[in-house]
C-alpha positions in Angstrom: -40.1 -10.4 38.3 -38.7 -9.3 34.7 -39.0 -11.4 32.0 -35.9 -12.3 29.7 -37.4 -9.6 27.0 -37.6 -6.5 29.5 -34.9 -4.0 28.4 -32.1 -3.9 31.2 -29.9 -1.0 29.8 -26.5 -1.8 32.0 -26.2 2.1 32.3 -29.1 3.2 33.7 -27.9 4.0 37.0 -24.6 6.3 35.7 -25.4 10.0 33.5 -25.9 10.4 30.4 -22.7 10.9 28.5 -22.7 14.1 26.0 -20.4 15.4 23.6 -20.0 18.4 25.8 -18.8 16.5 28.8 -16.3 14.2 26.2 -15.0 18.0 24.9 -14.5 19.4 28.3 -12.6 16.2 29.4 -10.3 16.6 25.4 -9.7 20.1 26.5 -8.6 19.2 29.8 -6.0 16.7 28.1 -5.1 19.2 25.2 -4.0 21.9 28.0 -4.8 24.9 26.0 -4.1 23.5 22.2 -6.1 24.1 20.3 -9.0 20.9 19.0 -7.9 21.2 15.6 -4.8 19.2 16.6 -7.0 15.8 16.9 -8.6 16.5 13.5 -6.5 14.4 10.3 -6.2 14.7 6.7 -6.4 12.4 4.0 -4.3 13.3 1.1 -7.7 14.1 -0.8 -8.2 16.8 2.0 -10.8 15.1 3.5 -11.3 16.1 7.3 -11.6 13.2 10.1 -13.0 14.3 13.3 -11.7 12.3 16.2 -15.4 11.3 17.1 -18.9 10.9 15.3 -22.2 10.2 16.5 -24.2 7.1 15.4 -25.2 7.7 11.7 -29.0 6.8 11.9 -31.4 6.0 8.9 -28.8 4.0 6.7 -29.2 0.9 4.8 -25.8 -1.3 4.7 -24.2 -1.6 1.0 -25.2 -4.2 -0.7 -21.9 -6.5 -1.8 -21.4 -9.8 -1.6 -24.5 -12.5 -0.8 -25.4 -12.2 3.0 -22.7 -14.8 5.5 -20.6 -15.6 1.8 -17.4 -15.7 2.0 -15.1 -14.0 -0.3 -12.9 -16.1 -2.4 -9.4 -16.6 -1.3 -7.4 -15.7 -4.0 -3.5 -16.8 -4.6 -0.8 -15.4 -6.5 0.2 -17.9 -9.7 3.7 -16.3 -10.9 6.2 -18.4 -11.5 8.0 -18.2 -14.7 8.6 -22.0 -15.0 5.5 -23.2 -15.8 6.0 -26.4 -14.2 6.5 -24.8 -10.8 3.8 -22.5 -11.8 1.0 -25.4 -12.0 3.0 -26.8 -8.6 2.2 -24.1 -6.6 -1.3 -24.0 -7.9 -2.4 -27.3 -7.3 -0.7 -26.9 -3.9 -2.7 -23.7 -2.9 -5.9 -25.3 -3.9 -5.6 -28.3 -1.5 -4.4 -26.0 1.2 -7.6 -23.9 1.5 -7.3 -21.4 -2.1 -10.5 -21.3 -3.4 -9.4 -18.9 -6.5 -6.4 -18.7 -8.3 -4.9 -15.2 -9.7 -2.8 -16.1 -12.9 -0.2 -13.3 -12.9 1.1 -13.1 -16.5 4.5 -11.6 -17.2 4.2 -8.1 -18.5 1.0 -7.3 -16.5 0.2 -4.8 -14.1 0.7 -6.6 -10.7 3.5 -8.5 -11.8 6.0 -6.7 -10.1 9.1 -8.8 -12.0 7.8 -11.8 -12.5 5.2 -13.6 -14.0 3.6 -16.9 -16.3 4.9 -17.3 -19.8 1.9 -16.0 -22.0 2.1 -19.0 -24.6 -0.5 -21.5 -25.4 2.0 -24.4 -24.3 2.6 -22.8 -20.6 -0.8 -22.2 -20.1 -1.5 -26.0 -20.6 1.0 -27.0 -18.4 0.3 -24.0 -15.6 -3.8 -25.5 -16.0 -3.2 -29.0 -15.5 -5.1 -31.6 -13.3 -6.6 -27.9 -12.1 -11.0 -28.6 -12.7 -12.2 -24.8 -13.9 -15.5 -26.3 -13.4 -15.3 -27.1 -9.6 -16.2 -23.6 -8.4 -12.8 -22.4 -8.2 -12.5 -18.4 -9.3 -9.9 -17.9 -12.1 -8.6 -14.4 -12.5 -5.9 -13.1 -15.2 -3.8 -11.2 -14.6 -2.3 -9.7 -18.2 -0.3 -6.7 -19.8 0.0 -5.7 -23.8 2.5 -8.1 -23.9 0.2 -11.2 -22.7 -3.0 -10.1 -23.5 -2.7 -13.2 -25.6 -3.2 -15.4 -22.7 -7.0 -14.5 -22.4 -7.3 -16.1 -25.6 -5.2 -19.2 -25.0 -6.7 -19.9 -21.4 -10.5 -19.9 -23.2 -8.5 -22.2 -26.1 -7.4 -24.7 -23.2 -11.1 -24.8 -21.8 -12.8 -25.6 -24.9 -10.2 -28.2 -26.1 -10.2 -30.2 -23.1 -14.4 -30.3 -22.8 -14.8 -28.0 -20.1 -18.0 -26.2 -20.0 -17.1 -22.3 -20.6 -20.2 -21.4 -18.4 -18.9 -23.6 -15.2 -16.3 -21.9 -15.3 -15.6 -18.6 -12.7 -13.2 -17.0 -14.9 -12.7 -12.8 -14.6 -10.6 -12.4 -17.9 -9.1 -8.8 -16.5 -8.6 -6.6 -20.1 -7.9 -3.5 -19.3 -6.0 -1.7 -22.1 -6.3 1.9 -20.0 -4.7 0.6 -17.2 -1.9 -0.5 -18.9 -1.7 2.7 -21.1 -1.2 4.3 -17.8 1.5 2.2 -16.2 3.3 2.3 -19.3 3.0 5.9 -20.3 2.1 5.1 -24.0 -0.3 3.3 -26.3 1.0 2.0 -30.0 -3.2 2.5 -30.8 -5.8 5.2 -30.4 -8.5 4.5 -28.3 -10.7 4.2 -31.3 -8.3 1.4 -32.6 -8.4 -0.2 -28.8 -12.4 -0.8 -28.5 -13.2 -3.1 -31.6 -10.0 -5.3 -30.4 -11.2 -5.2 -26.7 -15.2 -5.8 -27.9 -14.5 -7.8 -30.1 -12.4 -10.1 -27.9 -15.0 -10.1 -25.3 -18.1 -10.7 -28.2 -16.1 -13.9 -29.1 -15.5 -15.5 -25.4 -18.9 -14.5 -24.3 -20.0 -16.7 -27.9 -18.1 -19.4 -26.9 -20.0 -19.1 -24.0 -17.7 -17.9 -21.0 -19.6 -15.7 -18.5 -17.2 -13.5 -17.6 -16.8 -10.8 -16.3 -14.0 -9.6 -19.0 -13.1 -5.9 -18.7 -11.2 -4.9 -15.7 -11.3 -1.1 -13.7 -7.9 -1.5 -12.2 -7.6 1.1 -9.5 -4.6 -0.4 -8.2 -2.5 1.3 -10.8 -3.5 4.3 -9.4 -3.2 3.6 -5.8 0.5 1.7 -6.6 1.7 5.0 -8.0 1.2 6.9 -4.7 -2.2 8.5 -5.6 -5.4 9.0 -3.2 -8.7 7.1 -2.6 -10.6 9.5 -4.3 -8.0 9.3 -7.4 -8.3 5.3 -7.5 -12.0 5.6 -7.0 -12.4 8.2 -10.0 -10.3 6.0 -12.2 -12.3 2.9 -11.9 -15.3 5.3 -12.3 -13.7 6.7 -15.5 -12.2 3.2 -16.9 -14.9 1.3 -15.8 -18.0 3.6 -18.0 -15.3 3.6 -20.9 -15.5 -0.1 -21.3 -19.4 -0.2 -20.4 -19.9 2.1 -23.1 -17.6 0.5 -25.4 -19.3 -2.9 -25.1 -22.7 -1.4 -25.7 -21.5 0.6 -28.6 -20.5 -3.1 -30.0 -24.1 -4.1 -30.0 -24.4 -5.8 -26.7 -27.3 -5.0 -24.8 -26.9 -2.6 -22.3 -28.2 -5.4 -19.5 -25.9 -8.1 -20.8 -22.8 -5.5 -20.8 -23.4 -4.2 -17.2 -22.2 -8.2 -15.4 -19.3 -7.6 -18.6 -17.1 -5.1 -16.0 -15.6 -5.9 -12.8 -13.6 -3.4 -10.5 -9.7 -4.0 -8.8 -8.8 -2.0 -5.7 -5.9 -2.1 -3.8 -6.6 -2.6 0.3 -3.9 -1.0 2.7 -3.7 -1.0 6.3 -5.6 2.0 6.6 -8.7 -0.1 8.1 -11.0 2.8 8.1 -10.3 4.2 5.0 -9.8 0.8 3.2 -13.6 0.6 4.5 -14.6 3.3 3.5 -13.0 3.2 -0.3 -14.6 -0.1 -1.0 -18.1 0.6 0.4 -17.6 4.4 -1.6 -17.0 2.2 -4.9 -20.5 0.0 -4.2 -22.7 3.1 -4.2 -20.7 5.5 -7.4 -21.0 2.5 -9.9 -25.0 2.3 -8.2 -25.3 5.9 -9.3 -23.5 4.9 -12.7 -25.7 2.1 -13.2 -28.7 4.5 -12.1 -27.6 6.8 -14.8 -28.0 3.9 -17.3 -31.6 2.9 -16.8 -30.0 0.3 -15.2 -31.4 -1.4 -11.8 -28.3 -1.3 -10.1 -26.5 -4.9 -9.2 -23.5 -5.5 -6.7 -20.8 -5.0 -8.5 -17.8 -7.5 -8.4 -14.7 -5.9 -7.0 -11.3 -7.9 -6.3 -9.0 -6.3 -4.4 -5.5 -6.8 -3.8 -3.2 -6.2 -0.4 -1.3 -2.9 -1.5 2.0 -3.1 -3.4 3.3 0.4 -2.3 2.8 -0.3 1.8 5.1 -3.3 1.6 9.0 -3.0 2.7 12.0 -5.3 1.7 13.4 -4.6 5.7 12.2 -6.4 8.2 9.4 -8.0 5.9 7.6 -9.7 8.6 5.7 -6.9 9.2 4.1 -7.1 5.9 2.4 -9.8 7.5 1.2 -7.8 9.8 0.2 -5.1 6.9 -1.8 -7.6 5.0 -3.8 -9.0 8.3 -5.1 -5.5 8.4 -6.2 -4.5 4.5 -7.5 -8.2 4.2 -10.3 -7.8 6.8 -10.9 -4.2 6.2 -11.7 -5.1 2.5 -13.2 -8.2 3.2 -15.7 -6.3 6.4 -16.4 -4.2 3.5 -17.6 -6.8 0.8 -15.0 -7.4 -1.2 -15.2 -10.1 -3.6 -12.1 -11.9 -3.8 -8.7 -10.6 -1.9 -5.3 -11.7 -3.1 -2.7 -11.2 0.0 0.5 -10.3 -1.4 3.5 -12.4 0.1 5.0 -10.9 2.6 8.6 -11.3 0.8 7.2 -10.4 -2.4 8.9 -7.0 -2.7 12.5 -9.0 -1.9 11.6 -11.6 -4.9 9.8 -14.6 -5.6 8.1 -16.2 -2.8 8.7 -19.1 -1.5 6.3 -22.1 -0.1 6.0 -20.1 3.6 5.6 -16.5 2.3 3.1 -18.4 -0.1 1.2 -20.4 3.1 1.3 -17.5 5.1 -1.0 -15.5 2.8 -3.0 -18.3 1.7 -3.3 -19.0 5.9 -4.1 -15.0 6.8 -7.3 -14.9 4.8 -8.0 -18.2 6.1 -7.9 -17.6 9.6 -10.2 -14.0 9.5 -12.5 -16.2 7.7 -12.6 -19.4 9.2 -11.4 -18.5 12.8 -12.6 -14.7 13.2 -16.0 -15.1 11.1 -15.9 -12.0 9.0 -18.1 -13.0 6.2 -20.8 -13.9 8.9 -22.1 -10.1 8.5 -22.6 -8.7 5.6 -21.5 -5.0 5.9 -21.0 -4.2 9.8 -19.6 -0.9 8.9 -23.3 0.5 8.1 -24.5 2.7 10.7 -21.0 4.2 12.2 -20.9 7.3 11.8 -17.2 7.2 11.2 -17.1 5.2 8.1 -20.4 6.2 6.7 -19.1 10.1 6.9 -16.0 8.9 5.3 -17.9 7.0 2.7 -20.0 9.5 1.9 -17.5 12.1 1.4 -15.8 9.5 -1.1 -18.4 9.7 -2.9 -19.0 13.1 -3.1 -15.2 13.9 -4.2 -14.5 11.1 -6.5 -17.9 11.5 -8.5 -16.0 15.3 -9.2 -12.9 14.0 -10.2 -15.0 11.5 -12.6 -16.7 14.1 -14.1 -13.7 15.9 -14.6 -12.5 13.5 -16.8 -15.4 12.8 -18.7 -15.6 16.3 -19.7 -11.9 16.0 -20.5 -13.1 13.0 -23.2 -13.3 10.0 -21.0 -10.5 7.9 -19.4 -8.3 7.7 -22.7 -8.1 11.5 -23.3 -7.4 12.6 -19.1 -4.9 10.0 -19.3 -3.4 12.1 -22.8 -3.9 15.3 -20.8 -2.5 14.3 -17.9 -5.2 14.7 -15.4 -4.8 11.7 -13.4 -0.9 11.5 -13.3 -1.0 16.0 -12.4 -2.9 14.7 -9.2 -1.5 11.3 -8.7 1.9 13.1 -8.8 0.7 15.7 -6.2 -1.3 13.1 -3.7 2.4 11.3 -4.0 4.8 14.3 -3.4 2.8 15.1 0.2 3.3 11.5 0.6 6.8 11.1 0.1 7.4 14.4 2.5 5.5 12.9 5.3 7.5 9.6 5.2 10.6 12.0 4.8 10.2 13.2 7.8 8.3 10.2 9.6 4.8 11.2 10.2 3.7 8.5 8.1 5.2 5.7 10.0 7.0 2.7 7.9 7.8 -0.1 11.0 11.0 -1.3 9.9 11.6 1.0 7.0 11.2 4.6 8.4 11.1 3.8 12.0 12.6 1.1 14.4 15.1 -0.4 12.1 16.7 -3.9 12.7 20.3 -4.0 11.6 20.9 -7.3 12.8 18.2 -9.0 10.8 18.7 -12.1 9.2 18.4 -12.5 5.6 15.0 -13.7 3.9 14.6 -16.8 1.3 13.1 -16.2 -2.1 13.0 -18.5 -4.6 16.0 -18.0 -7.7 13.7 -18.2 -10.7 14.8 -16.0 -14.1 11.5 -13.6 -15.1 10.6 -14.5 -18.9 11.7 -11.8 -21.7 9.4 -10.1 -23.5 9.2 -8.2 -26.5 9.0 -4.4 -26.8 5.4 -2.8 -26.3 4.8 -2.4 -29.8 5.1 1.6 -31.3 5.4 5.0 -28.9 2.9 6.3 -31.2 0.9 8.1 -28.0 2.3 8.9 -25.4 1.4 10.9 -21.9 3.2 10.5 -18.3 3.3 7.0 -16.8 2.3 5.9 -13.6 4.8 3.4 -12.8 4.3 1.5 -9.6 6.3 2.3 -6.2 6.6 1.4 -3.4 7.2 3.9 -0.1 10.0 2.3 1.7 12.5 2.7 -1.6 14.1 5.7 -0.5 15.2 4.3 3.0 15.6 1.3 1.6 18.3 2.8 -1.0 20.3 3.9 2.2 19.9 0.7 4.1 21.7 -0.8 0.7 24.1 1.8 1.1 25.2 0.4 4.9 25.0 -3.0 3.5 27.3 -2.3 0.9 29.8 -0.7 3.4 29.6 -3.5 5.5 30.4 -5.8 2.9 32.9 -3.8 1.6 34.8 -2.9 4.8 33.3 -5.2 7.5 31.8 -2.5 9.3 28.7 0.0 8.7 28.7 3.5 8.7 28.8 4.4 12.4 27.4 7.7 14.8 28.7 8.2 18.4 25.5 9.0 20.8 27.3 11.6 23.2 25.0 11.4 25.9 25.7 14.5 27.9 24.2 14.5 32.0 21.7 12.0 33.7 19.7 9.2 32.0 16.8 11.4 32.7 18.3 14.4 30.3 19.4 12.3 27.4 17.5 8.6 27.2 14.6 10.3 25.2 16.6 12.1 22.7 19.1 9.5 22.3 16.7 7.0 21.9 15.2 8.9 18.6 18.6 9.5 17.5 19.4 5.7 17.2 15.9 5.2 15.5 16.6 8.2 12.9 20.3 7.1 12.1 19.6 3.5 11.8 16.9 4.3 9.5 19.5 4.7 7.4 21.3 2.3 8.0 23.9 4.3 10.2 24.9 2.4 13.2 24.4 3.7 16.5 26.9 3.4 19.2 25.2 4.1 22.4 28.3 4.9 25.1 27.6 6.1 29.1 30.6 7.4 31.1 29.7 5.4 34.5 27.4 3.5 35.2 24.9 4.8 32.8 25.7 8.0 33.3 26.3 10.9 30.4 29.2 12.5 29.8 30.2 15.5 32.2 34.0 15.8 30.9 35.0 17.0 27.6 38.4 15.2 28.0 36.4 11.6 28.8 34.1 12.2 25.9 36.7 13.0 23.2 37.8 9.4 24.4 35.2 7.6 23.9 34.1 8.8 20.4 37.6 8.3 19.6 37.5 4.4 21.4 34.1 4.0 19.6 35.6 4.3 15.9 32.7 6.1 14.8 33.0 9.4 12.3 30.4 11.0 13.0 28.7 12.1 16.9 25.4 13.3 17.8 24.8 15.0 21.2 21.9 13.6 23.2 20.7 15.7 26.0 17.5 17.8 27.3 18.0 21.7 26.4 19.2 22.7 29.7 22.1 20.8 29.2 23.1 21.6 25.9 23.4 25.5 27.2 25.7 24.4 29.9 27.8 21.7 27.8 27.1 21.1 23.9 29.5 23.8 22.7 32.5 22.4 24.9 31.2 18.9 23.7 30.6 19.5 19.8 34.5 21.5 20.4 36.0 18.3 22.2 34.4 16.0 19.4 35.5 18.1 16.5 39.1 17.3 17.7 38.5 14.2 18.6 38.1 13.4 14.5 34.6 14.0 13.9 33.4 14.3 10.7 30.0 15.4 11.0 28.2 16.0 14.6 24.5 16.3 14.9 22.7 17.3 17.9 19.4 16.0 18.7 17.0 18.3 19.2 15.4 21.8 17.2 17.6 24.8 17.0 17.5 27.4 19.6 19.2 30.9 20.0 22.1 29.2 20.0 22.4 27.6 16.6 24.8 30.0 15.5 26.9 29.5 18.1 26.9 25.5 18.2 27.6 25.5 14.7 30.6 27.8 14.9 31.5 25.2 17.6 31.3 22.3 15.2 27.7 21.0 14.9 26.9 19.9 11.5 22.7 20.0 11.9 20.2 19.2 14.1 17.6 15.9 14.3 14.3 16.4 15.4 10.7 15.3 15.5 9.1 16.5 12.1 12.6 17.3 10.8 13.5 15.7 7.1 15.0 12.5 8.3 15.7 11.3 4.2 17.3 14.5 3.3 19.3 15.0 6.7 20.3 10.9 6.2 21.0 11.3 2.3 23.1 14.5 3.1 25.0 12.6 5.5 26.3 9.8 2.9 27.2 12.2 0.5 29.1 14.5 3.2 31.1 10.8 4.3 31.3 10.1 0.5 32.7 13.5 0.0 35.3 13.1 3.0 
């Protein structure tokens, strides 16, 4: 008889399973391609293998106390103050336990944001207890750096105890030197006004931390995990060094600096990034003669992956980058609103972000293990290689002068700009999948609430004086987006969208597949489809009976759907019968062949296909039916 400790391993009785046998049963699959196609990039040109063996002899990253929970963060940005301290005290019932104060001008705002007076942030703080363990985070641009000052003003003069409160004051003059492409001061005239500011709340006895790494301005310009890594790296010793040239102690200054990344729905390398961050400032604080301590990192559901068509799937977006940063020890998450890209959110968009971090937290457990990433060899490759390539980057720019200086010379934005053009050509031509945006469009969807709220003026950001390339925040969808406006604007306009004819030439069997990607593609763009059969399903055999139904269909513009064996029997005859028929423009579905010459001298305009430029073929196609 065994006892309840023996070791009953459930596959005792089948083989041993090897790589080898996994490869020869790949190969079998692959048919003769070659492995290579199963390995992935990143845009930092790091390699992912589509398997890794257990990673043995590793610790797990030390981040957040072991079973905590991070602090669920929401978004305070409404420009009536009022409505502002509303919301507030609204998310805090509900299950909030932090509160992100989103002033306008600052780098998240994304066109809207709190009045950065003394008066709003009375009224935006009321009845709210900064003592009760809620996390406070600002959120402030050149404009509203102000607000630091006046939020500290409000705690002392209504007898709150500075040190009770949980307050991450976020200055960050680099990061906002590099969203707006300029600074009015040097970075010698920046540190005494940022040390000085943090000497005086830390006197009055606030805890901090002050300075913010933002890494999200990085990754919300279309740059790479290693980029927004490097940056933090880069802004994040700037301000360590700054506060300790200001005659804080170098122990005192290291709890002074907090990180921000942005979380996408990447899991793995979401995972990977944050873990990555955890062990560089570790070798930073190393470096010091520091013993290293968690650092506190904040991250933020990624501006750049959300779309303004069919937004519910930004729910869907932010599920995923909320428990991939929160499995890997972030601090504090703030879920975007899934209608934040469309406007100002409204009480549901609000709920539902407050409700997704409550739900992997209270439903799924995530906090209950600290770091359950350590050990797979997946993410601990990926993390290590992280490391390796953004610890480069960061000494790149220390030996072009620190974060200030790159930023001058351009070294971030050069790369940011490069990581961003290979990503606008894969969502071009759809490898990088958009749901709703890039691929399986909904042109019957209804239209989403925001709230109507006017975003508060500001003044200029004081003098040009230094400049150097911005990196303004984006987000990917825009360019499809611009076309889907386009059809909206037609169909407002004329009462009808732009429309293609899908001349589906043979059996269901020869044209569903291609005619199905052909929908997808046009109505990407916002280009209605008008899927038409002969009889019963079938395709089109007769030139005559085709003519008449792209004619019937009032579309201007045909693509022929069909395999490749039909197109050399029919497509010529058909692209001939179309162009007659009144066809403007007439694609055909599918690469080109020998016969490309020849279909085009019959009347076909281009050709769709898998890994083709879907924007460009889409964009040509307005201005061909603008031109016409």
């Amino acid at each position: 008889m065994t006892s309840a400790t023996d070791d009953l391993p459930l596959a005792a009785d089948f083989p041993k399973a090897t790589v080898d046998d996994w490869r020869k049963l790949v190969d079998g699959v692959l048919k003769g391609a070659p492995f290579e196609k199963l390995v992935a990039k990143t845009y930092d040109g790091i390699r992912i293998d589509p398997l890794y063996p257990r990673a043995k002899g590793v610790a797990p990253v030390v981040g957040r106390p072991a079973a905590a929970p991070w602090q669920i963060m929401q978004r305070i940005d409404h420009p009536d103050a009022s409505a502002a301290n509303a919301q507030a005290l609204t998310d805090l019932e509900n299950g909030a336990t932090g509160l992100a104060l989103v002033f306008a001008g600052g780098n998240a705002a994304h066109g809207f944001g709190l009045e950065p007076t003394a008066d709003a942030v009375a009224k935006i703080l009321k009845d709210i207890h900064l003592d009760a363990g809620i996390g406070l985070e600002l959120e402030i641009g050149p404009q509203s750096r102000m607000a630091a000052i006046h939020v500290a003003e409000y705690v002392k003069s209504n007898g709150i105890d500075p040190a009770a409160c949980g307050i991450r004051f976020g200055l960050d003059p680099l990061a906002a030197g590099a969203v707006w492409g300029h600074s009015p001061y040097t970075w010698d005239e920046i540190v005494p006004a940022v040390t000085g500011g943090i000497k005086g709340l830390a006197a009055l006895g606030f805890k901090g931390p002050f300075a913010s790494a933002d890494g999200r301005v990085v990754h919300d310009a279309g740059g790479s995990e290693v980029q927004e890594l490097a940056f933090v790296l880069a802004c994040g010793i700037a301000y360590l060094r700054a506060i300790e040239g200001a005659g804080v102690p170098l122990e005192q200054a290291q709890g002074m600096v907090y990180a921000r990344l942005a979380a996408d729905a990447d899991q793995f390398l979401t995972m990977a990034k944050f873990r990555a961050l955890r062990l560089l400032w570790a070798r930073i604080e190393t470096a010091c003669g520091l013993a290293p301590k968690p650092l506190f990192i904040a991250a933020d559901t990624a501006w750049r992956m959300l779309t303004q068509r069919d937004p519910y799937v930004n729910m869907l977006r932010a599920t995923m980058a909320t428990f991939a940063a929160g499995l890997a020890g972030a601090n504090a998450i703030t879920v975007l609103p899934h209608t934040l890209a469309l406007g100002l959110p409204d009480p549901f968009a609000r709920r539902v972000a407050r409700n997704t971090q409550l739900v992997l937290l209270e439903e799924s457990n995530l906090a209950k293990v600290s770091d359950p990433a350590a050990g797979a060899g997946g993410i601990e490759t990926l993390t290590g290689q992280l490391c390796d390539a953004a610890w480069a980057l960061f000494q790149e720019s220390e030996k072009a002068g620190g974060a200030f200086a790159a930023l001058q010379q351009g070294l971030f934005q050069s790369k940011v700009a490069a990581a961003r053009k290979a990503r606008d050509a894969n969502i071009a031509k759809r490898r990088d999948v958009l749901t709703g945006a890039s691929e399986f469009p909904n042109l019957h969807e209804n239209e989403t609430m925001v709230l109507k709220a006017t975003p508060i003026a500001l003044a200029p950001y004081g003098e040009q004086k230094y400049k150097f390339d911005a990196l303004p925040p984006i987000r990917l969808a825009e360019p499809f987006e611009a076309l889907r406006d386009k059809s909206d604007a037609a169909l407002k306009a004329h009462g009808a969208r732009p429309k293609v004819f899908l001349a589906n030439l043979g059996t269901p069997a020869d044209f569903t597949a291609r005619a199905t990607f052909a929908k997808s593609l046009f109505e990407t763009g916002g280009i209605q489809a008008v899927d038409s059969q002969a009889v019963d399903s079938q395709g089109f055999a007769d030139s005559a009976k085709l003519a008449a139904a792209f004619k019937a269909s009032g579309a201007g513009l045909a693509c022929l759907c069909s395999s490749d064996k039909v197109y050399a029997e029919h497509a010529e005859a058909a692209a001939q019968a179309l162009q007659t028929a009144g066809a403007r423009l007439i694609y055909l579905a599918g690469r080109p062949t020998d016969a490309e010459a020849a279909l085009r001298a019959a009347g076909v305009t281009g050709f769709v296909f898998a890994g083709g430029d879907a924007l460009a073929t889409l964009q040509d196609t307005y201005r061909r039916m603008e031109q016409a």
